[in-house]
C-alpha positions as CSV (number, residue, x, y, z in Angstrom):
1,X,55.8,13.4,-21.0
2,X,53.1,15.2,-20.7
3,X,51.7,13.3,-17.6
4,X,54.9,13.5,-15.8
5,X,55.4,16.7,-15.7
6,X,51.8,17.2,-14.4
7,X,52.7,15.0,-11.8
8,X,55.9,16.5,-11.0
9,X,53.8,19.7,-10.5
10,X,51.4,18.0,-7.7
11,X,53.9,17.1,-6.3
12,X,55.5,20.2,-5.7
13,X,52.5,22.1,-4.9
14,X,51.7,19.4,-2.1
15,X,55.3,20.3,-1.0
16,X,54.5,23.8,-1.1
17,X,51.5,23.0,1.3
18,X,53.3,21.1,3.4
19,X,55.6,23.6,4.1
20,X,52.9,26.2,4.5
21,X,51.0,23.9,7.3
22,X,54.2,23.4,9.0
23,X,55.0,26.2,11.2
24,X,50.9,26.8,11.4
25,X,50.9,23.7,13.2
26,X,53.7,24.3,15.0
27,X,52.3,27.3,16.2
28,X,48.9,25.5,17.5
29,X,50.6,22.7,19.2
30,X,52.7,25.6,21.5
31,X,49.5,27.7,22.1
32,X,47.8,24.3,23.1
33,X,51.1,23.3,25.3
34,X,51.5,27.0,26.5
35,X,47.9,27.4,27.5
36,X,47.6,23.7,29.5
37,X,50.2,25.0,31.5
38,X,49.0,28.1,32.4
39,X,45.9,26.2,33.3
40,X,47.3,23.8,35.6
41,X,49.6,26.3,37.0
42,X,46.1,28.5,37.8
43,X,44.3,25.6,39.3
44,X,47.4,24.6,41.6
45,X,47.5,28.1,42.9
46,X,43.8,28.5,43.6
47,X,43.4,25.4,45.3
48,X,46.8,26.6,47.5
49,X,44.6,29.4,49.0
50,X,41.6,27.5,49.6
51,X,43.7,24.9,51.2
52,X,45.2,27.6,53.5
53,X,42.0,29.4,54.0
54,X,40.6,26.4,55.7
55,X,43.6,25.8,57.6
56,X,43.8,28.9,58.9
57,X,39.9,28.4,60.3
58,X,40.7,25.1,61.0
59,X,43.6,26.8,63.8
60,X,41.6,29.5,65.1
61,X,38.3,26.9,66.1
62,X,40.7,24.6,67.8
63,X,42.4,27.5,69.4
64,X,39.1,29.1,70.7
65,X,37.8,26.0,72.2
66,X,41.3,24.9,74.0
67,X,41.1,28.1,75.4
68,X,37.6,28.4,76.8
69,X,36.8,31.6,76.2
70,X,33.7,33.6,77.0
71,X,32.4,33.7,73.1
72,X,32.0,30.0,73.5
73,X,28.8,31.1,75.8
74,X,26.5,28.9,72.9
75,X,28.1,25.9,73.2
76,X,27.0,26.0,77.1
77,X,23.4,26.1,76.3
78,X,21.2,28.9,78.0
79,X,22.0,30.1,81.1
80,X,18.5,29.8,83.0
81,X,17.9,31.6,86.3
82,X,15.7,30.9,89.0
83,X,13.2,33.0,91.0
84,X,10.8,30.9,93.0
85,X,10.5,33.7,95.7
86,X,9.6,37.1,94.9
87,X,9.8,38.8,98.7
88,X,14.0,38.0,98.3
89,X,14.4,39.0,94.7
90,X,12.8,42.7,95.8
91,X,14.8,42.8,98.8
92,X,18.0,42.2,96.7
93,X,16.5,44.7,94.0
94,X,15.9,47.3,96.7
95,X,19.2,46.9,98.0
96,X,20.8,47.4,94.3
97,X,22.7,44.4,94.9
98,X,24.7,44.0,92.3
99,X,26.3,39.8,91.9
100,X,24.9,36.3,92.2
101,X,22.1,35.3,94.5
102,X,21.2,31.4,95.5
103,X,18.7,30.5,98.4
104,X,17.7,27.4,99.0
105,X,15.4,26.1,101.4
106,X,15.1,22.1,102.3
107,X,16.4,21.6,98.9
108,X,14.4,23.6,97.2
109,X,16.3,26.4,95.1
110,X,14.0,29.9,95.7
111,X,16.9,32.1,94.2
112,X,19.5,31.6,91.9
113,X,20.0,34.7,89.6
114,X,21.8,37.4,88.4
115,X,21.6,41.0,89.2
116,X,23.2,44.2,87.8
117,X,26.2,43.9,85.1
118,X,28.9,41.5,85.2
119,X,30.6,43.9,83.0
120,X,29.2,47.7,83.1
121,X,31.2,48.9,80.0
122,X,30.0,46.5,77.7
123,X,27.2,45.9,79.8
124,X,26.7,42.3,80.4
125,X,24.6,40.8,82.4
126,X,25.1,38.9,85.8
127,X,23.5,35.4,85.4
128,X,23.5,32.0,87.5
129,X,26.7,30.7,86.1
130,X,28.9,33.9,86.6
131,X,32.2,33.5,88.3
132,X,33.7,35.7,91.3
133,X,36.9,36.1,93.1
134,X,35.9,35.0,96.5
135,X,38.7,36.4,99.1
136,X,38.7,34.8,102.5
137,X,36.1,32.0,101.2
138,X,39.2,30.1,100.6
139,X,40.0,28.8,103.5
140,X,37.1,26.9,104.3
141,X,38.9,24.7,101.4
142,X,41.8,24.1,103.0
143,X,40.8,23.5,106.5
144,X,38.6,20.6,104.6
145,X,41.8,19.9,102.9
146,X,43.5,19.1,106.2
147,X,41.0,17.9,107.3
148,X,40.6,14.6,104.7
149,X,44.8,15.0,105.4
150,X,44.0,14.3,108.9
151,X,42.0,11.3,108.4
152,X,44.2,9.9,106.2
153,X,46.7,9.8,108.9
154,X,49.2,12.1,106.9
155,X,49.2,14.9,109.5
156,X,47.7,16.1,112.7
157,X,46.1,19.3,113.4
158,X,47.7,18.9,117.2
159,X,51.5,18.4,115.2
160,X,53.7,21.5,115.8
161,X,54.4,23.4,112.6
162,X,58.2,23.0,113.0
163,X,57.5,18.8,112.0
164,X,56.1,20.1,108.5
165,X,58.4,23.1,108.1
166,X,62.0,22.4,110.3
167,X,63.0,26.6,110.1
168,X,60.0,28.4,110.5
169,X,60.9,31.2,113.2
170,X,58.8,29.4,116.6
171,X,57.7,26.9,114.5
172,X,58.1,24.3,117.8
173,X,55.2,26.4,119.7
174,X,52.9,27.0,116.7
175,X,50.2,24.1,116.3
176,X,48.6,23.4,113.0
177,X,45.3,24.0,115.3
178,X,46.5,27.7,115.7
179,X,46.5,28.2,112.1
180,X,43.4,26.6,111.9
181,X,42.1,29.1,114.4
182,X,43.7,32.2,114.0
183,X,45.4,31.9,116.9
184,X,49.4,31.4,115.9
185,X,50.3,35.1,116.2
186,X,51.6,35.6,112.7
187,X,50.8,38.9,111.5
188,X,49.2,39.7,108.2
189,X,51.6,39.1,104.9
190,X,51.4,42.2,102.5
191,X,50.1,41.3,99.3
192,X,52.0,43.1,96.4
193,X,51.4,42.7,92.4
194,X,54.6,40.7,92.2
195,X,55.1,37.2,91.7
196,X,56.4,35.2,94.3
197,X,57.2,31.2,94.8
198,X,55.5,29.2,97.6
199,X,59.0,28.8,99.4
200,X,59.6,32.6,99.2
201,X,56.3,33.3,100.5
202,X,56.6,31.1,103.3
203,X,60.3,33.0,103.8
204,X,58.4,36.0,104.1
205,X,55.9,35.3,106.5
206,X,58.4,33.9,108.7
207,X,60.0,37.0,108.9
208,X,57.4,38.8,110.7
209,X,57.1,39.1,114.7
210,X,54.5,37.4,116.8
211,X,51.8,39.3,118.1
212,X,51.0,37.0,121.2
213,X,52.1,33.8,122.5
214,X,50.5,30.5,120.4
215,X,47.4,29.8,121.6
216,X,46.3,32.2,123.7
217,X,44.7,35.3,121.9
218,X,42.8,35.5,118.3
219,X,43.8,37.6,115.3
220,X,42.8,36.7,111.8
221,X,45.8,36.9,109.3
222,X,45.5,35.4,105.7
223,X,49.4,34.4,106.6
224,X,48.0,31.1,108.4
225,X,46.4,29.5,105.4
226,X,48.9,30.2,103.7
227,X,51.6,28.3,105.5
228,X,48.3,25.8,106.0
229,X,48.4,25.5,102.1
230,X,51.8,24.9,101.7
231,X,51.7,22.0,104.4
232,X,49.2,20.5,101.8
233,X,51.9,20.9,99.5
234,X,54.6,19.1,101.1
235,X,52.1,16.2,102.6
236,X,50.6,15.1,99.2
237,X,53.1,16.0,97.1
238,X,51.7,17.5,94.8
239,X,50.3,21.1,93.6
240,X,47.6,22.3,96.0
241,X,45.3,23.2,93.3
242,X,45.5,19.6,91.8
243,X,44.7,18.2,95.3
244,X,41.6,20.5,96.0
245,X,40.0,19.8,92.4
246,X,40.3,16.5,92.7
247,X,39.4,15.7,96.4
248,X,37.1,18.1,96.8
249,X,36.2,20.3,93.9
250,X,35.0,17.1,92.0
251,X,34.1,15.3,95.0
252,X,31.0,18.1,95.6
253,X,30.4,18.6,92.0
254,X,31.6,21.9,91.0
255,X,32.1,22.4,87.7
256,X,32.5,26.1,87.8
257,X,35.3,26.5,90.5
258,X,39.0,26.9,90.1
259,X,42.1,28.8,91.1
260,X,43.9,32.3,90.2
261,X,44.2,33.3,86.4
262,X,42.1,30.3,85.3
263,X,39.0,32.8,86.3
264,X,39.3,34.0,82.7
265,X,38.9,30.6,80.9
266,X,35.3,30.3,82.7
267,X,32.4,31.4,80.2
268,X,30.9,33.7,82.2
269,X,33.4,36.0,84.0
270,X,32.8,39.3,86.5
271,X,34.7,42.4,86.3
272,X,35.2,43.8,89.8
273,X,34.1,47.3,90.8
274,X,34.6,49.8,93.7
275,X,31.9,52.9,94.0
276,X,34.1,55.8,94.2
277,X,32.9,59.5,94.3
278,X,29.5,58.5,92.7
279,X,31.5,56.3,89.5
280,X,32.5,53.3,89.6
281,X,36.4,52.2,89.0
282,X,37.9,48.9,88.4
283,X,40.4,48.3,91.1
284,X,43.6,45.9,90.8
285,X,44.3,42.7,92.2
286,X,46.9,41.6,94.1
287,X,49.1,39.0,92.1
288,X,47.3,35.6,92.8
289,X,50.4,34.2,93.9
290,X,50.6,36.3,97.1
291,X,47.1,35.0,97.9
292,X,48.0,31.1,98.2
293,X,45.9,29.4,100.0
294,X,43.8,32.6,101.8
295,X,42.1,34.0,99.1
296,X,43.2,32.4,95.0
297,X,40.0,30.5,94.7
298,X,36.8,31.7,92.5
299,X,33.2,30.1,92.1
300,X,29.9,30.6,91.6
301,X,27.0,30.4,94.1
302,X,25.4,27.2,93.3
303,X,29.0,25.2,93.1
304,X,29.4,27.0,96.7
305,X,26.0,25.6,97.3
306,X,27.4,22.5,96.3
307,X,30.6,22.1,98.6
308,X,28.3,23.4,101.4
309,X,26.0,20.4,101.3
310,X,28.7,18.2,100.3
311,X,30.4,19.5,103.5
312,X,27.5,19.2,105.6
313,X,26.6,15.9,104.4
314,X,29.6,14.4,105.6
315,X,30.9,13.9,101.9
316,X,34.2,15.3,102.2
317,X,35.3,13.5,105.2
318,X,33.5,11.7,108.7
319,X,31.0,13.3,110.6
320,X,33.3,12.9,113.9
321,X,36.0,15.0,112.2
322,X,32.8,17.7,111.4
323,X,32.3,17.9,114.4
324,X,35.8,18.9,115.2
325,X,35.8,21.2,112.2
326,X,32.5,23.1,113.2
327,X,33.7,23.8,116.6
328,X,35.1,27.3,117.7
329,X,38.4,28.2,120.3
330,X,38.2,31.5,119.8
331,X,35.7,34.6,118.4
332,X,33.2,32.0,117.3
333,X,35.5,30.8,114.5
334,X,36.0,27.5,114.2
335,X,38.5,25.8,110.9
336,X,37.6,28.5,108.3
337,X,34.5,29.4,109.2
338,X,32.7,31.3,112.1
339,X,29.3,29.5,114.2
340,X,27.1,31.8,114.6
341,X,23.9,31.6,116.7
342,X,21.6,29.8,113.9
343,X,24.4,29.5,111.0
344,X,27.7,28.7,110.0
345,X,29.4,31.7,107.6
346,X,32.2,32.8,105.9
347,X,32.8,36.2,103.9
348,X,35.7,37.1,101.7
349,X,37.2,40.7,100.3
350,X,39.3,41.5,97.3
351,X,39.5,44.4,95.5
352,X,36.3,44.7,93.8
353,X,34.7,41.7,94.7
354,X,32.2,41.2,98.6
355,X,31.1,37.6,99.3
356,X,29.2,35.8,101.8
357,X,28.6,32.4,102.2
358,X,26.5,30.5,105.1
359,X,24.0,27.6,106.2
360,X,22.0,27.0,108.7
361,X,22.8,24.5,111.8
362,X,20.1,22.5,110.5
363,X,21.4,21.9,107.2
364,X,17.9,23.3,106.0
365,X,18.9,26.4,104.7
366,X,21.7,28.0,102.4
367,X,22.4,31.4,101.4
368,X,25.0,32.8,98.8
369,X,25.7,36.1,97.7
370,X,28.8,36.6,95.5
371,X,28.9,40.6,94.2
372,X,31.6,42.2,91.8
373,X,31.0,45.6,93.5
374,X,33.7,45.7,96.8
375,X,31.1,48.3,99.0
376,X,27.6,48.2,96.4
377,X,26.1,46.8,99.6
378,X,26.8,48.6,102.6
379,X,26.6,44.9,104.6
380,X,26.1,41.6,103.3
381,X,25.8,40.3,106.7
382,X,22.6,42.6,107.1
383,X,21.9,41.4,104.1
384,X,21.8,37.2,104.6
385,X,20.2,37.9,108.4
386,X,17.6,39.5,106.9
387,X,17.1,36.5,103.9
388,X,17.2,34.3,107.1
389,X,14.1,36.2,108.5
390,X,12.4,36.0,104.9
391,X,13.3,32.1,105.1
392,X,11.4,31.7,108.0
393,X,7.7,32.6,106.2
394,X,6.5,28.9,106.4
395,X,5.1,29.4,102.7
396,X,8.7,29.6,101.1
């Protein structure tokens, strides 16, 4: 009896304990659930923001690099400039020129180098690759244009405009040639900061007066290449920048050449500047739209360089059509460009930006100066003669 109630105690107190461990364990298995979950939850949430951290660098690397933008200068490499002949770099020093200098002499590059700021505020530098607007330069690319047209056998320089454009105002006594030459009589367009379609540019042009009969007097007017440009249009088919980069920008090997707004994708852009009462002011462009085909286009010297020779050379179309192309009616201009004595030339104005391009009748010679200051040099012209004299010192 004795034994069993002993027993019947253990047993209760083991009950007892049991009961006691119970709601201790209870307690330990919900912390342990309770603190797993806020683990996991924790983990889940940190790895959320580092997942969109790097998504969010991810977007902005890709964006940078679609967009070409002038922090992107390191992937370029160094820019390296060139100064093989010290007697031009002090001439273009003692002229402050401020721009983009290239000389090169049978093939051998003396210049190619920046002077002055590309961007006085921040003050950058001018180097070999930087970019300018380039006016009146742009012509010479679409004379070439219609010229290769021309050999193709898609148009005629001798075809009156009316065959290309049916309602232009006298378009049965205006020759493609007369646009060619400056000789149509279509005044000057005025260039507004408005946006305005091809068609309604065309429109506009149309609406103005001739000056002189076709043919028979000169008077330069940006309104020729553009109707020139729009021809190039209608004849390929196609947008006229599209046409130009590929038949000729790629053809000569520029890399560094394009049309309107696409200046500010280029690595290495120019502000333009105007000297005004001793400071220097940042003057407006006209919208590129209004400057189709006379004056959209932007380079650097060595890709002008580049079409130059490639021009020269024959590259770009035959040497019988060159022939054509180099020759003058009237005022020494000939399809774009103007024969001089010893040279062939071009120059181009926009607000804030002076260019001058030009090569010898040899083929020997070539000098480019692209500035982004309109008047920092009271004549480029004086300027490139006076190269041309340095160029003749036998030891360049």
């Amino acid at each position: 009896m004795e034994k069993y109630r002993k027993d019947s105690l253990n047993r209760t107190n083991k009950r007892r304990q049991k009961r006691k461990l119970k709601p201790i364990f209870k307690r330990f298995i919900l912390l342990f659930f309770s603190a797993a979950i806020i683990i996991s939850i924790s983990i889940f949430f940190f790895q959320s923001i580092k997942n969109s951290k790097g998504d969010q660098s991810k977007k902005v690397v890709s964006h940078g690099l679609k967009k070409n933008t002038p922090h992107q200068k390191v992937k370029l490499g160094k820019v390296v400039d060139s100064n093989n002949a010290p007697a031009i770099d002090d001439y273009l020093k003692s002229l402050n020129f401020n721009g983009t200098a290239l000389v090169v002499k049978n093939n051998k590059i003396l210049i190619n180098k920046g002077y002055g700021y590309a961007d006085f505020e921040k003050k950058l530098p001018n180097n070999s690759e930087t970019v300018y607007y380039i006016g009146s330069i742009t012509k010479v690319f679409i004379s070439a244009s219609i010229m290769q047209l021309q050999a193709q056998g898609k148009l005629n320089i001798n075809d009156y405009l009316s065959k290309y454009i049916s309602d232009f105002p006298n378009g049965n006594r205006i020759k493609l040639y007369y646009l060619l030459t400056h000789t149509s009589g279509i005044p000057e367009h005025s260039e507004t900061k408005q946006e305005i379609s091809h068609i309604d540019l065309i429109t506009k042009i149309g609406q103005g007066h001739l000056k002189f009969p076709p043919g028979t007097k000169w008077n330069y007017s940006d309104s020729n290449y553009s109707i020139l440009a729009y021809i190039v249009e209608k004849v390929t088919q196609e947008p006229l920048d599209a046409y130009v980069k590929e038949h000729i920008f790629n053809k000569a090997g520029m890399k560094h050449t394009g049309f309107g707004d696409y200046f500010s994708h280029e690595p290495y852009i120019s502000t333009g500047y105007k000297v005004k009462d001793n400071s220097m002011i940042s003057p407006s462009l006209p919208d590129m739209s209004e400057l189709f085909g006379c004056g959209d286009i932007y380079t650097t010297p060595y890709d002008m360089y580049l079409f130059d020779k490639a021009l020269y050379n024959g590259e770009l179309f035959s040497k019988s059509s060159l022939k054509q192309f180099f020759t003058p009616f009237k005022n020494n201009y000939a399809f774009g460009m103007y024969r001089d004595p010893g040279s062939y030339s071009d120059h181009g104005v926009l607000p804030g930006f002076n260019s001058l391009n030009s090569f010898s009748r040899s083929g020997n010679e070539f000098v480019v100066l692209l500035s982004n200051v309109q008047n920092g040099v009271k004549s480029l012209g004086v300027a490139n003669n006076q190269i041309y004299s340095i160029l003749r010192d036998k030891h360049l």
